[in-house]
Residue frames as qw, qx, qy, qz and C-alpha x, y, z in Angstrom:
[[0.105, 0.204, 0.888, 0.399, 28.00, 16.00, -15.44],
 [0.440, -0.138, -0.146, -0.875, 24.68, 17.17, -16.63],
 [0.701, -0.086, 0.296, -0.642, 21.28, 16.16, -15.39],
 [0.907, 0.356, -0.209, -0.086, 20.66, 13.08, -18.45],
 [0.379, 0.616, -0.666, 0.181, 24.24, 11.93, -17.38],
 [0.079, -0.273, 0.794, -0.537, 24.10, 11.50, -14.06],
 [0.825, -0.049, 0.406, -0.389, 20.82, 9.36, -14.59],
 [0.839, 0.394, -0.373, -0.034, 22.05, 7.41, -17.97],
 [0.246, 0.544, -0.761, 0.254, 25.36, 6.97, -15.61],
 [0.378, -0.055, 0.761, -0.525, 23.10, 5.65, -12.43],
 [0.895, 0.117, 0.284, -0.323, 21.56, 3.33, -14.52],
 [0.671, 0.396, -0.568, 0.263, 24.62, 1.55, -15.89],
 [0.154, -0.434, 0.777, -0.429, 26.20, 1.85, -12.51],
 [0.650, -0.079, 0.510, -0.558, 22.71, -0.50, -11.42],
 [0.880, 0.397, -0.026, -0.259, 22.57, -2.27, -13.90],
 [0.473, 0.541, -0.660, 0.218, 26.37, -3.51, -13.93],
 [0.182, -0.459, 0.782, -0.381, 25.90, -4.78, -10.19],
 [0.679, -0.204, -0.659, -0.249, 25.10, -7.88, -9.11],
 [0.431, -0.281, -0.707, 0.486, 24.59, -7.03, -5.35],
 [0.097, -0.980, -0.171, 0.020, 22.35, -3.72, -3.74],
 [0.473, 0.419, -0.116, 0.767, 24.02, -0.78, -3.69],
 [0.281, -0.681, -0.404, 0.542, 23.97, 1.92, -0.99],
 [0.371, 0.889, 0.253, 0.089, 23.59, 5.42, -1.42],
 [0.250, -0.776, 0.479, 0.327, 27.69, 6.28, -0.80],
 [0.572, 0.136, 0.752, 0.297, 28.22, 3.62, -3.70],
 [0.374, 0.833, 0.335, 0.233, 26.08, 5.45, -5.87],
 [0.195, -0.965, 0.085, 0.152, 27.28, 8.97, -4.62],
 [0.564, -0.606, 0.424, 0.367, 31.08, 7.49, -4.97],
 [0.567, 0.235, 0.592, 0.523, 30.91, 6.10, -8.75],
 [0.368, 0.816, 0.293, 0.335, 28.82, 9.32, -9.99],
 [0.554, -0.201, -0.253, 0.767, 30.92, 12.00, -7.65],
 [0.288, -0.581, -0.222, -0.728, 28.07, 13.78, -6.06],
 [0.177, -0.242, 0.685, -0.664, 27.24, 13.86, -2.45],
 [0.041, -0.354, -0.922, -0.153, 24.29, 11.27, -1.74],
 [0.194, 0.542, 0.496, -0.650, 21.71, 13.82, -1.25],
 [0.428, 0.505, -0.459, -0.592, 22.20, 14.78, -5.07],
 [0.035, -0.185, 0.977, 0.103, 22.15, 11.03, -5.57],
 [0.299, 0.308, 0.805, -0.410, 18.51, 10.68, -3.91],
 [0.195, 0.616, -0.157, -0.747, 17.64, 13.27, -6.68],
 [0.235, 0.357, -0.717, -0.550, 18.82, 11.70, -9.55],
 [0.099, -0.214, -0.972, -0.004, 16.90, 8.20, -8.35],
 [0.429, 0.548, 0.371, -0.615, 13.41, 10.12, -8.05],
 [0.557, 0.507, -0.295, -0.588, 14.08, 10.80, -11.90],
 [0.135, 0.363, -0.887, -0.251, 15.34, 7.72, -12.83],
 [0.300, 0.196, 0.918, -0.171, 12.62, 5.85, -10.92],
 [0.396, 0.565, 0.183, -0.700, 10.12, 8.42, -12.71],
 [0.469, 0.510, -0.575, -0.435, 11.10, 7.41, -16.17],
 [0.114, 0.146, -0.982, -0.030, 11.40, 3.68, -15.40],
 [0.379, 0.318, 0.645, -0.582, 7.79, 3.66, -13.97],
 [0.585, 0.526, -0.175, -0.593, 6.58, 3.84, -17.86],
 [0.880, 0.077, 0.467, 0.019, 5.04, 0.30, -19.13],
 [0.830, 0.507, -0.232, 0.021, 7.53, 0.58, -21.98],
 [0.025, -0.570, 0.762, -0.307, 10.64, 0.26, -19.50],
 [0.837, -0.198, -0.510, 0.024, 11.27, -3.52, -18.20],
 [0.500, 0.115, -0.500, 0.698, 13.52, -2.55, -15.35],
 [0.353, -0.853, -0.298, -0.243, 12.39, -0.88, -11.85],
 [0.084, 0.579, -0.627, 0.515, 14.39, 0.59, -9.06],
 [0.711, -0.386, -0.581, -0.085, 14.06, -1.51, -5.63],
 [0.059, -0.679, 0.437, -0.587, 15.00, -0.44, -2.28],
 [0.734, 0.412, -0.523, 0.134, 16.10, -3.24, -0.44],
 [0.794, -0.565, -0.175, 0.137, 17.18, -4.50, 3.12],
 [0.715, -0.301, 0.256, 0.577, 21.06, -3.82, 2.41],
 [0.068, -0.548, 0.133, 0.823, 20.30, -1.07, -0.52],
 [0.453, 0.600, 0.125, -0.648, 19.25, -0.24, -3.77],
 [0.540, -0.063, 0.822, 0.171, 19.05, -2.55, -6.98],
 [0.474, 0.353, -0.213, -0.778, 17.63, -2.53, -10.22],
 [0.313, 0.027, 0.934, -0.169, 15.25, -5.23, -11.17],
 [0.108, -0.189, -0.651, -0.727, 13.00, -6.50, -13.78],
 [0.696, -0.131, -0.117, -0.697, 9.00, -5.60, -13.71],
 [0.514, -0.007, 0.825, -0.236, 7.67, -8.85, -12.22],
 [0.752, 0.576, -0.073, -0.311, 5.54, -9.14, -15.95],
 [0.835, 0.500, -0.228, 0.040, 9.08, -9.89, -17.67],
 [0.460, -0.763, 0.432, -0.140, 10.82, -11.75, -15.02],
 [0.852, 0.007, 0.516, 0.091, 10.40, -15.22, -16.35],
 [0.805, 0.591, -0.054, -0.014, 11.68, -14.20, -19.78],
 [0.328, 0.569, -0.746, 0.113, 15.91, -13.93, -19.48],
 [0.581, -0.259, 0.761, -0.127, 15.24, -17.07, -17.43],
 [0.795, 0.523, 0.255, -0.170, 13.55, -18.68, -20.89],
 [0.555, 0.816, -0.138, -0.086, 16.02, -17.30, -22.72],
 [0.017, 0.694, -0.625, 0.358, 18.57, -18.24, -20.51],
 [0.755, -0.436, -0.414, -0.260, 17.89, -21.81, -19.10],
 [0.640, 0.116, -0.561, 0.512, 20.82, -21.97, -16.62],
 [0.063, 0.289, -0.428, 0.854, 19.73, -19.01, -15.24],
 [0.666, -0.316, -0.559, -0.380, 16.33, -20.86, -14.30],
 [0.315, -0.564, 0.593, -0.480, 15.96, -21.35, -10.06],
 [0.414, -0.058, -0.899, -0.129, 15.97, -24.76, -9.29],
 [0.605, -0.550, -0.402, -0.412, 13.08, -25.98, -6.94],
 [0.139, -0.474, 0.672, -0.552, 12.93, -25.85, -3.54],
 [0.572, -0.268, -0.761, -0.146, 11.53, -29.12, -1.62],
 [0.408, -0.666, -0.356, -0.513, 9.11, -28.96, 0.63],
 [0.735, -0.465, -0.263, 0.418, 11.26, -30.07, 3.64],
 [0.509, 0.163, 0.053, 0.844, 13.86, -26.99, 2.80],
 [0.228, -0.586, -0.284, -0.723, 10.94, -24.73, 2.65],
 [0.693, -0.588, -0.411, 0.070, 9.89, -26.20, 6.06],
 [0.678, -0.505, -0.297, 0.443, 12.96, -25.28, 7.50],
 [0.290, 0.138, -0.103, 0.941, 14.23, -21.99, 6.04],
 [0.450, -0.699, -0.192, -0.521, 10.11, -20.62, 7.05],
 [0.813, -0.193, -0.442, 0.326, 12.03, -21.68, 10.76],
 [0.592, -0.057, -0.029, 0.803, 14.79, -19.78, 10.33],
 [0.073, 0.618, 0.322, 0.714, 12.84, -17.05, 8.79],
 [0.496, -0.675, -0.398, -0.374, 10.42, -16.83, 12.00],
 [0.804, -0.578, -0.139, 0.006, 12.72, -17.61, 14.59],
 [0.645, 0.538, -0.095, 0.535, 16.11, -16.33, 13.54],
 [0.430, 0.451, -0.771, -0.133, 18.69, -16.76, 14.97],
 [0.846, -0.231, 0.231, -0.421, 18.29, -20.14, 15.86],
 [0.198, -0.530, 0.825, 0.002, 20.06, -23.44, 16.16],
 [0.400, 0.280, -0.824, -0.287, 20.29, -26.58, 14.48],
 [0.110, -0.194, -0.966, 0.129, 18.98, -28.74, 17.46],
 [0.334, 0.408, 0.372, -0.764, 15.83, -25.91, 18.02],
 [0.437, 0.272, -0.554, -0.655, 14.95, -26.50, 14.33],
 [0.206, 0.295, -0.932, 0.038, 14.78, -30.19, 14.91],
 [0.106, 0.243, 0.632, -0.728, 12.79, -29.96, 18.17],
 [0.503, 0.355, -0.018, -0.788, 10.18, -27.87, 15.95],
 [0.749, 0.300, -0.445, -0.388, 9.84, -30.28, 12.90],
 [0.894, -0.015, 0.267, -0.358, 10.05, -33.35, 14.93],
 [0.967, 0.056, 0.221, 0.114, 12.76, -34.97, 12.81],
 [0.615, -0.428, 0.301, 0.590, 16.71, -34.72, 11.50],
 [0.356, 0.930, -0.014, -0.084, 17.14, -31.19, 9.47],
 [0.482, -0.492, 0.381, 0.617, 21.33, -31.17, 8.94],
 [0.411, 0.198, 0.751, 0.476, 21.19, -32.25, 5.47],
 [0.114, 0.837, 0.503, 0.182, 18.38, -29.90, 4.48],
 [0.225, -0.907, -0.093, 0.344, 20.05, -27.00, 6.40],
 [0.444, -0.384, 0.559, 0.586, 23.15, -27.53, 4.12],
 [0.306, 0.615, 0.724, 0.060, 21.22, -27.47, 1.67],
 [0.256, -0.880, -0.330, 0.225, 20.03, -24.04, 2.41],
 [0.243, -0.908, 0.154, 0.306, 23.31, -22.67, 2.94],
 [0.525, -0.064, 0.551, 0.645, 25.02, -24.27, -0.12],
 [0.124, 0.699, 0.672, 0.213, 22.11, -22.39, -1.70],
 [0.371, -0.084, -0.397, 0.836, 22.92, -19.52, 0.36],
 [0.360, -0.670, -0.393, -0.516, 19.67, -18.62, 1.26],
 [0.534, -0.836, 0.103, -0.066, 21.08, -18.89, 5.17],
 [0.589, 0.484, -0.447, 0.469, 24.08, -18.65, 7.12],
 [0.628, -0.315, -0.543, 0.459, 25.72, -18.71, 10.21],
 [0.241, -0.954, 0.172, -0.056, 25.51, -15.76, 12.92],
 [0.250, 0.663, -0.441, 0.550, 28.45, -14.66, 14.50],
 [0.518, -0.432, 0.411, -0.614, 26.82, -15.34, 17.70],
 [0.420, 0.078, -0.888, 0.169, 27.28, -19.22, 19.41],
 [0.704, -0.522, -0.259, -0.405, 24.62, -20.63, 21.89],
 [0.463, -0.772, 0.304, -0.312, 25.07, -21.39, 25.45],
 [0.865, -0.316, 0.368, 0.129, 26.82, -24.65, 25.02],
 [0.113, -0.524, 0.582, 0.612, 28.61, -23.05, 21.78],
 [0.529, 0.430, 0.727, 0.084, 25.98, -24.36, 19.66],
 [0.080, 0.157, 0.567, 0.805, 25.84, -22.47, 15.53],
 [0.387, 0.595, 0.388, -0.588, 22.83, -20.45, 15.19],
 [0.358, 0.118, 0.611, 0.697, 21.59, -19.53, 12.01],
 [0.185, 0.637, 0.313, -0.680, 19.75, -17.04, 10.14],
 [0.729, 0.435, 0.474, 0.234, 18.85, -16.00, 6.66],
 [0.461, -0.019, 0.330, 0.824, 20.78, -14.26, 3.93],
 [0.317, 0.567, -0.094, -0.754, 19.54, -10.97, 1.76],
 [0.368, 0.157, -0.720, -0.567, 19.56, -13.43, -1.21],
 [0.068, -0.295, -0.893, 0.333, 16.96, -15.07, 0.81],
 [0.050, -0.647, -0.186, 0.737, 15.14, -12.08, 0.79],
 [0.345, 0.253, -0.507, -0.748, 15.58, -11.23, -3.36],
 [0.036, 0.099, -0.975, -0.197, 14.87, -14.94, -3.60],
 [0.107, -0.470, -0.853, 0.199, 11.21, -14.81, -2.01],
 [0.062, -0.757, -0.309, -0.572, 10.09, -11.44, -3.41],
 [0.575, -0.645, -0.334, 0.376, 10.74, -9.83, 0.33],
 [0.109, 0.908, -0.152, 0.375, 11.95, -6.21, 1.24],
 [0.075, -0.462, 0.688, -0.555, 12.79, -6.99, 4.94],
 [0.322, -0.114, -0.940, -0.007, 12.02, -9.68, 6.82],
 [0.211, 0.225, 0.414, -0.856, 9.62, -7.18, 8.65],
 [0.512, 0.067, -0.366, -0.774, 7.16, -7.88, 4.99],
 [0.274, 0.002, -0.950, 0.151, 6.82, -11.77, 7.02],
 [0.101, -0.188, -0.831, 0.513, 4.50, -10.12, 9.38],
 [0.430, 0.155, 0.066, -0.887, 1.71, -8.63, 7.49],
 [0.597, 0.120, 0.646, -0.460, -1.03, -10.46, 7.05],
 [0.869, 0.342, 0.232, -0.273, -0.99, -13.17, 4.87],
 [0.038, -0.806, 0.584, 0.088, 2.25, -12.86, 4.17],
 [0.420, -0.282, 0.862, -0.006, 3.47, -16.12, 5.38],
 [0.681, 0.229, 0.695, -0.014, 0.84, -18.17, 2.96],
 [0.656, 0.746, -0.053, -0.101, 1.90, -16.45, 0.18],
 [0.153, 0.794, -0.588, -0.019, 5.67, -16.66, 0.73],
 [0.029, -0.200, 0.975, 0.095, 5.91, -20.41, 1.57],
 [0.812, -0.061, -0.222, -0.536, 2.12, -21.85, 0.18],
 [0.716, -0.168, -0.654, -0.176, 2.83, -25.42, 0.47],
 [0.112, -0.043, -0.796, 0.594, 3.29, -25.44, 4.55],
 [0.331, 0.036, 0.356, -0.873, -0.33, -24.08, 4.17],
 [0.581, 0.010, -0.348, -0.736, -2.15, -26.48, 2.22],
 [0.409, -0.203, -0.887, 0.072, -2.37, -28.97, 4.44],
 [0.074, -0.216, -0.746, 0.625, -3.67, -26.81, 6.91],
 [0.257, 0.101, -0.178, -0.944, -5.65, -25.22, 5.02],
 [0.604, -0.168, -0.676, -0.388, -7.81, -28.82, 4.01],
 [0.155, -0.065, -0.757, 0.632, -7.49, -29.37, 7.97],
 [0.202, 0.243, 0.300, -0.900, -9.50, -26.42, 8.67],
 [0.428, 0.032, -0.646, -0.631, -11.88, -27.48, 5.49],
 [0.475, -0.219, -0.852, -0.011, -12.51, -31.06, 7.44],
 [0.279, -0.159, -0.777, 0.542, -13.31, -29.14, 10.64],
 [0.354, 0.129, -0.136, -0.916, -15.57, -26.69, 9.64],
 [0.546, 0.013, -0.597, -0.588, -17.50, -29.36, 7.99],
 [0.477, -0.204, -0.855, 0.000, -17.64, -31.74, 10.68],
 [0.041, -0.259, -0.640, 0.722, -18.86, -28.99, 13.13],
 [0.370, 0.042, -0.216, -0.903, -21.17, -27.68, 10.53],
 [0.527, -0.128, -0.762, -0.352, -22.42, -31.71, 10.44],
 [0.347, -0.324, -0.665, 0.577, -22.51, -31.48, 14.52],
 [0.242, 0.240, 0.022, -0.940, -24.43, -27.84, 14.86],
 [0.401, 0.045, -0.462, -0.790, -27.45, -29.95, 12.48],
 [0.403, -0.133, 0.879, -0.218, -28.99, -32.24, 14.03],
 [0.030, -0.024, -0.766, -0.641, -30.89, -34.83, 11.74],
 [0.520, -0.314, -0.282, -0.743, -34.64, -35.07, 11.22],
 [0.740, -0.150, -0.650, 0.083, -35.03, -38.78, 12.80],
 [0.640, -0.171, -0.502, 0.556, -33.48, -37.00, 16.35],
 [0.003, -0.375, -0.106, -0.921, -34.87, -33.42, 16.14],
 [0.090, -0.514, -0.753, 0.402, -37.26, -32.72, 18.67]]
């Protein structure tokens, strides 16, 4: 195939899945070796990088995807209400930021952490399929869990490695932060009101 082919083809191929793609996937559908593959996705990403294109390339924990601009994400959800995410509640959040941090990890360690009975919520989760079981079984044959790659799309996230830069976490689950956040508010203030002392006691 010519040059224009083998990108017009690798964007259909991306654009037809609905899961990443690796670069032997690609390499297998256009029938080129993946080094000629890596090629074609420079141009493709080159041309998609222009604000009249909605669509971007991504690169991915598990591989390579096409995906709308973040600008015109919310519109085939408008247009589309079904395809709307439903909310997450704040307990769910609680525990998949858990799983996220502490992964893999086990139903009664979850518990332990938040102080109060997570099953329900974890099902939840994994009817959702934001997590899932390891493979791996604790010492008494206790389920671990861990999260999912649609976990990952779901929370804007390359790798769960993007968790540990800084600030991360309060942008990827806010509400676990706004209580602490008014915490820190009240203490400040009441050491700022301690640190003054009033006229009446000033020496």
């Amino acid at each position: 195939m010519e040059a224009w082919e083998l990108k017009a083809g690798l964007e259909v191929i991306l654009g037809s899945a609905n899961r990443e793609l690796t670069l032997s996937d690609l390499a297998r559908g256009l029938r080129i070796d993946e080094l000629a593959v890596e090629d074609v996705l420079r141009d493709l990403e080159a041309d998609l990088a222009a604000a009249d294109r909605g669509w971007q390339i991504r690169h991915r924990a598990q591989g390579i995807r096409l995906e709308s601009k973040p600008q015109f994400a919310a519109l085939p959800k408008a247009a589309i209400p079904e395809w709307a995410p439903r909310p997450i509640s704040e307990q769910a959040i609680e525990v998949v930021a858990i799983i996220a941090m502490k992964q893999p990890v086990s139903i009664s360690d979850i518990n332990a952490i938040r102080n109060v009975e997570s099953t329900a919520t974890l099902q939840t989760l994994r009817d959702r399929k934001l997590v899932a079981r390891t493979a791996q079984l604790g010492p008494h044959r206790e389920k671990y869990w861990r999260t999912t790659p649609f976990f990952l799309e779901t929370f804007g996230l390359s790798s769960l490695d993007d968790l540990y830069k800084e600030g991360a976490l309060e942008k990827t689950f806010p509400s676990m932060y706004v209580g602490v956040e008014a915490d820190d508010d009240e203490v400040d203030q009441a050491a700022d009101g301690e640190s003054q002392p009033s006229p009446a006691t000033a020496e």
